[in-house]
Rosetta silent file (secondary structure, phi, psi, omega in degrees, C-alpha in Angstrom):
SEQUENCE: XXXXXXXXXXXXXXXXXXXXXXXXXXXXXXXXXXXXXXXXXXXXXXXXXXXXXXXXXXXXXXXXXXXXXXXXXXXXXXXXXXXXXXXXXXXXXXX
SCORE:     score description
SCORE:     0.000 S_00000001
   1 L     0.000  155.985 -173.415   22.420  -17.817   -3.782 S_00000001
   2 L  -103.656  175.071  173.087   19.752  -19.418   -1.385 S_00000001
   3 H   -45.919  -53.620 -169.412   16.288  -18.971   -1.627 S_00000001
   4 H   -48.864  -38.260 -176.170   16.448  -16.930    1.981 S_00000001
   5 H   -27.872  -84.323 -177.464   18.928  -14.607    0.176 S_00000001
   6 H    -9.496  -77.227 -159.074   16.731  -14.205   -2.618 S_00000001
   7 H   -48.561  -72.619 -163.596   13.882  -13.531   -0.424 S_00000001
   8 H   -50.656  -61.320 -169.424   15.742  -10.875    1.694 S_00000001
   9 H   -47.506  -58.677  130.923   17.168   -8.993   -1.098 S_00000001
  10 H     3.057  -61.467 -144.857   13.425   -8.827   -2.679 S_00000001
  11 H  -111.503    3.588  173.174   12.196   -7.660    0.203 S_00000001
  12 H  -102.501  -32.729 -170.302   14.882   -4.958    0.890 S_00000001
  13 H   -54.257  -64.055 -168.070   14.434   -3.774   -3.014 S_00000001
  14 H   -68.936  -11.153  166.862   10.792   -3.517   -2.513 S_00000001
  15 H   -67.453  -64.630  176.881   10.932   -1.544    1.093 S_00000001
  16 H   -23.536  -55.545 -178.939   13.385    0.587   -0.776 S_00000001
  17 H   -67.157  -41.428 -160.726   11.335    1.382   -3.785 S_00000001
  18 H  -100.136    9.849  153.313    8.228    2.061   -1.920 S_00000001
  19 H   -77.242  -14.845 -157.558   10.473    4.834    0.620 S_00000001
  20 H  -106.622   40.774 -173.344   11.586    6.214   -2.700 S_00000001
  21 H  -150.888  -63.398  161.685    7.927    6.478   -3.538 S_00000001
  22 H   -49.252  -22.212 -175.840    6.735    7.682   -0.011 S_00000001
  23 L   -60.113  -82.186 -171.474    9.650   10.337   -0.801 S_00000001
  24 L  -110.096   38.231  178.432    8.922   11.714   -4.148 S_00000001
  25 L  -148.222  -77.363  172.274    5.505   10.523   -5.582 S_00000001
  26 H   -33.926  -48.836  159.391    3.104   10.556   -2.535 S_00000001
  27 H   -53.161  -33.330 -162.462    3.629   13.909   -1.657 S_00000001
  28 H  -111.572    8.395 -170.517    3.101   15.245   -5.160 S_00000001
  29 L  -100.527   -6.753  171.204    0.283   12.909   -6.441 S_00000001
  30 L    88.046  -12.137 -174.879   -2.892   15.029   -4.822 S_00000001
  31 L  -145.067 -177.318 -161.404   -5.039   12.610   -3.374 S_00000001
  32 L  -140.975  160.233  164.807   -4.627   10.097    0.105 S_00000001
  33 L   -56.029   99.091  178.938   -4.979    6.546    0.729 S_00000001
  34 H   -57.691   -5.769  149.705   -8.292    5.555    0.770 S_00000001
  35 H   -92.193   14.721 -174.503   -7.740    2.895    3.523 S_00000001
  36 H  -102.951  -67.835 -176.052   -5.753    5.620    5.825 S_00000001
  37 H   -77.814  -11.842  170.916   -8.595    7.786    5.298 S_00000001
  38 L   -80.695  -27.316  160.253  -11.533    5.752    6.048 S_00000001
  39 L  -129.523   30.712  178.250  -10.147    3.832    8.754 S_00000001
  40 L    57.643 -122.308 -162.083   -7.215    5.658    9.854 S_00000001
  41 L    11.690 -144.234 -143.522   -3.821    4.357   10.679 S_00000001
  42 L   -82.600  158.075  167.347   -1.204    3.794    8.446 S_00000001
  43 L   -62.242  161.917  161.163   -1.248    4.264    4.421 S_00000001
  44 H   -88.047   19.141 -177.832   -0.955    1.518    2.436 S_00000001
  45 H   -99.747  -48.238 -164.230    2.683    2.013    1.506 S_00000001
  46 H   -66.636  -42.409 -159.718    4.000    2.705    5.542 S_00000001
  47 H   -80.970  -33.983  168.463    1.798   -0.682    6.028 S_00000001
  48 H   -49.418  -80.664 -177.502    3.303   -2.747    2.972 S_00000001
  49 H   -32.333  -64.224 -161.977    6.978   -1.629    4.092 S_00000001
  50 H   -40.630  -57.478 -177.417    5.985   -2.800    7.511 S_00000001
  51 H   -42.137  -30.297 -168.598    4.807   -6.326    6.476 S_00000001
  52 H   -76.151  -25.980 -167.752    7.954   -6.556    3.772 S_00000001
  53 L   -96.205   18.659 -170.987   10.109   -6.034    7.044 S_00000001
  54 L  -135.609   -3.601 -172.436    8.422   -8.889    9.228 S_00000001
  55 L  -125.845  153.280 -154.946    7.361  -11.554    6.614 S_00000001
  56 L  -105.786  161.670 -177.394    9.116  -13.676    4.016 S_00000001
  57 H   -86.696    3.123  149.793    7.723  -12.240    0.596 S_00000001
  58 H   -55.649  -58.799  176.963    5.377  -14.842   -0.597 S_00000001
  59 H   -65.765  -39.682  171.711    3.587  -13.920    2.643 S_00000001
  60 H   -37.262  -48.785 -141.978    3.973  -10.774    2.174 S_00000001
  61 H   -80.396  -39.891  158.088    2.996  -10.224   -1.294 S_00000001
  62 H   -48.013  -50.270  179.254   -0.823  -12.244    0.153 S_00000001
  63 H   -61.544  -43.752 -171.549   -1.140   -9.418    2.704 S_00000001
  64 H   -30.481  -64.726 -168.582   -0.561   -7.236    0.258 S_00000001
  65 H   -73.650  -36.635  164.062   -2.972   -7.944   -2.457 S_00000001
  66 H   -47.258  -28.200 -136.942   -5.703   -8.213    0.831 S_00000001
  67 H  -102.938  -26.835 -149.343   -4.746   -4.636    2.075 S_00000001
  68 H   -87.699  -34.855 -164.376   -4.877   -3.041   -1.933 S_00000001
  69 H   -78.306  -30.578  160.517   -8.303   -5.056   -2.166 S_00000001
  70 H   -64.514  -59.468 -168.751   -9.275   -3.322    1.479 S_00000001
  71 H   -44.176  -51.332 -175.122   -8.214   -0.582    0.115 S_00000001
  72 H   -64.839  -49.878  173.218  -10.027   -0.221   -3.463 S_00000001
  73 H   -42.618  -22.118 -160.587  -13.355   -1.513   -0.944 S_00000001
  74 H   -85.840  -66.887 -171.181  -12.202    1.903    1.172 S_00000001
  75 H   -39.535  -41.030 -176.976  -12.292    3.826   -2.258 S_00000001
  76 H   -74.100  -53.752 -177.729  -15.697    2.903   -3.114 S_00000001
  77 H   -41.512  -51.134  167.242  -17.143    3.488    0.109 S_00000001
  78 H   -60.428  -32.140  171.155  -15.374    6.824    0.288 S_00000001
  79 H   -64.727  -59.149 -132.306  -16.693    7.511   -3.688 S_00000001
  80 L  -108.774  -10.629 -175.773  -20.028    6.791   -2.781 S_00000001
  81 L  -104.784  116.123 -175.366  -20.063    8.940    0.440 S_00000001
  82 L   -83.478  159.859 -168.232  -20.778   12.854   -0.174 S_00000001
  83 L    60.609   36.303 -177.732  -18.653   14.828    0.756 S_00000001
  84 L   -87.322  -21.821 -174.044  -16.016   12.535    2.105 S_00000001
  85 L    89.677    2.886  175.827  -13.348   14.479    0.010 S_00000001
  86 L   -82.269  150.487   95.754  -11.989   11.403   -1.818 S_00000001
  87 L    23.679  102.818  147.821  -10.941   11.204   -5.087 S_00000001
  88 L   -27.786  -51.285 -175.301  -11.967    8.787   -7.793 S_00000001
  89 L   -71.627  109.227  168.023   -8.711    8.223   -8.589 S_00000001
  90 L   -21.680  114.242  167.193   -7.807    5.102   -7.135 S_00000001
  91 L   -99.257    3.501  166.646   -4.534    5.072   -5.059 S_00000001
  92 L  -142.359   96.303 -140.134   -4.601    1.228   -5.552 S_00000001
  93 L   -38.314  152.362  165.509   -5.353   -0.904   -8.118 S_00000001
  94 L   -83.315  126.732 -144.526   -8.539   -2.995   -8.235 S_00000001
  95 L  -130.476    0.000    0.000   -7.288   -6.517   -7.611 S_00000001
C-alpha cells in the first residue's frame, strides 16, 4: 500500500466514525458545540468531516487540534458568560 492509500483510507475511517457519531451520540449527549454556539456555523464534527474530505490527514489532524483548541476557548467564554446556556461539560477536549 502507498502512503496516499493509507492516507485516504484514514481519512474515510475517520469521516465515517465521526457520521456514526453525528448519528447516534450528538443527538443524545445534552449539550452543543461550544464553537457552533458562540460563533455560529458549523459544529465541530460537520467542520472536522469537512476538512478530512479536502486535506491529506497530517493537515488535517493540525486544523483539527486548532478548531478543538477554538473550541475549548468558545467553552470558557461561554462558561464565564451568564446565562449563555452552556454547559461545563466540555464537548472538546482541552488540547
Amino acid at each position: 500500500m502507498t502512503t496516499n492509500t493509507i492516507d485516504t483510507i484514514a481519512r474515510q475511517m475517520a469521516i465515517a466514525s465521526i457520521g456514526g457519531y453525528q448519528t447516534y451520540i450528538s443527538p443524545r449527549k445534552g449539550f452543543a458545540c461550544p464553537h457552533r454556539l458562540l460563533h455560529g456555523g458549523e459544529s465541530c464534527s460537520t467542520y472536522i468531516k469537512q476538512v478530512l474530505g479536502e486535506q491529506n490527514l497530517l493537515s488535517a489532524i493540525q486544523t483539527s487540534v486548532r478548531r478543538f483548541q477554538d473550541c475549548n476557548a468558545a467553552r470558557e467564554t461561554l462558561k464565564a458568560t451568564p446565562g449563555s446556556g452552556c454547559l461545563i461539560i466540555p464537548c472538546c477536549i482541552p488540547i
